[in-house]
MARKEFI-597123 format. One record per residue: y, z, x of N, C-alpha, C in turn; residue in three letters. Coordinates in steps of 0.2 Angstrom, whole numbers, padded with zeros to 4 digits, always signed. Atoms other than C-alpha are relative to their C-alpha. Layout:
BEGIN
YZXYZXYZXALA;...
//
This chain:
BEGIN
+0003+0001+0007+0762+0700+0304-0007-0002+0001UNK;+0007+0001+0000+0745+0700+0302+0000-0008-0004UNK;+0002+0006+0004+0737+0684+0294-0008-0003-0006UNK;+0006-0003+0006+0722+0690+0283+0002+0001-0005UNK;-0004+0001+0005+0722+0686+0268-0010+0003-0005UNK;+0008-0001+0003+0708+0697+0253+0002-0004-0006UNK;+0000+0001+0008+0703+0691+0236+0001+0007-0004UNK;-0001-0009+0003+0706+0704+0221-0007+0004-0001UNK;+0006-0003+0000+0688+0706+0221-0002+0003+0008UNK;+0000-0005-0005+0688+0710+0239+0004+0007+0003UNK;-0004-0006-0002+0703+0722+0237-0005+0004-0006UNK;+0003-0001+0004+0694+0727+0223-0004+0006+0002UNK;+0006-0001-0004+0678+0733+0234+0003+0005+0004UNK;-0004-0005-0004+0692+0742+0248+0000+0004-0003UNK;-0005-0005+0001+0700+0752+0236-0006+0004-0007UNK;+0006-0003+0002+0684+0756+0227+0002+0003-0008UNK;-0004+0003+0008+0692+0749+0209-0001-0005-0004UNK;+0001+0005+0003+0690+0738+0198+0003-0004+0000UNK;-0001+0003+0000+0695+0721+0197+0006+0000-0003UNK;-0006+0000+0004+0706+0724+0182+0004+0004+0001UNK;-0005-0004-0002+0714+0738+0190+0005-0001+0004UNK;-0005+0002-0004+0719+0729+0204+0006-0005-0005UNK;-0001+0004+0003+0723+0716+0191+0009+0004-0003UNK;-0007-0005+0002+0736+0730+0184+0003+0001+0005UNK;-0006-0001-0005+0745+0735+0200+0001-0006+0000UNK;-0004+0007+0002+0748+0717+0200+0006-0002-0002UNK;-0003+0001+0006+0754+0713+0184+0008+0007+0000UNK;-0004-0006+0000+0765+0732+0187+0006-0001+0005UNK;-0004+0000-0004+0773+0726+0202-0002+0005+0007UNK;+0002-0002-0006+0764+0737+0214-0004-0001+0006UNK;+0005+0007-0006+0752+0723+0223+0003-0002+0000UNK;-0005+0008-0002+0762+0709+0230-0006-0003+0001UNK;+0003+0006-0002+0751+0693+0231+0004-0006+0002UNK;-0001+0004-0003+0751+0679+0237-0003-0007-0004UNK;+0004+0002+0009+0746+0666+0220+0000-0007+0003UNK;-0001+0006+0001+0742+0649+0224-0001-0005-0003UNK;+0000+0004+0007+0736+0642+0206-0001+0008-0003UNK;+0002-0003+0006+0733+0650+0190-0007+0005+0002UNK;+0004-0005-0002+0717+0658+0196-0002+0002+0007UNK;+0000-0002-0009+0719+0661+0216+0006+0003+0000UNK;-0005-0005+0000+0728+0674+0220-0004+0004+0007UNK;+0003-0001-0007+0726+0680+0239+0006+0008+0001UNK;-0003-0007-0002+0734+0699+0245-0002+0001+0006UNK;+0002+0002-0008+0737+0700+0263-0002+0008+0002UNK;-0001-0003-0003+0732+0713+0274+0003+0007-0001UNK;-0008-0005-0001+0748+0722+0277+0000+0003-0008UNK;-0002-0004+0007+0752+0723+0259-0008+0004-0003UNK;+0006-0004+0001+0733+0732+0255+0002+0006+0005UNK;-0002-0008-0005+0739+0746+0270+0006+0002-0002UNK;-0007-0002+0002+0757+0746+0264-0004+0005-0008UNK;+0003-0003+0008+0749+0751+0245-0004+0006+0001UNK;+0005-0008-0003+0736+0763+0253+0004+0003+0003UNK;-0005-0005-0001+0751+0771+0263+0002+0005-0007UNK;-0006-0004+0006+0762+0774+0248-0004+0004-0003UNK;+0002-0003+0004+0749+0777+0237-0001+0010+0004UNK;+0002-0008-0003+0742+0793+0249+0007+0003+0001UNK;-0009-0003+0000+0760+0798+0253+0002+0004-0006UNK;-0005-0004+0007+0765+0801+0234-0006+0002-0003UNK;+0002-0004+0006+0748+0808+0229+0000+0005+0005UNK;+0000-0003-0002+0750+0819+0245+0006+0006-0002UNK;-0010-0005+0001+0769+0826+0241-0003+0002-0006UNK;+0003-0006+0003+0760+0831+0224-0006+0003-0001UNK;+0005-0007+0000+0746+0839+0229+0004+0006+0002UNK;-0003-0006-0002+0757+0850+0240+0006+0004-0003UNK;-0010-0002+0005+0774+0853+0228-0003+0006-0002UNK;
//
């Protein structure tokens, strides 16, 4: 298990999204963080490559359906 930990503003930046977006997959259940007050909220690693998988996975399987 890795041990890097990003902000929403630096997943943000990766996934070349807005902050409130990530803020939704959050809120949706499809970021996991890692929240250590009210406004610190860290997303490791893993879980940013896990989310990237999925997401390309299921926009792959509909592009080619």
């Amino acid at each position: 298990m890795d041990n890097e930990f990003y902000t929403i503003n630096e997943v943000a930046e990766m996934l070349r999204s807005s902050n409130r977006t990530i803020v939704n997959w959050i809120k949706s259940g499809d970021l996991s963080v890692l929240e250590l007050s009210h406004k610190k909220k860290l997303i490791s690693k893993d879980e940013v490559q896990r989310f990237i998988r999925e997401k390309t996975t299921a926009h792959t399987r509909v592009r080619t359906s």
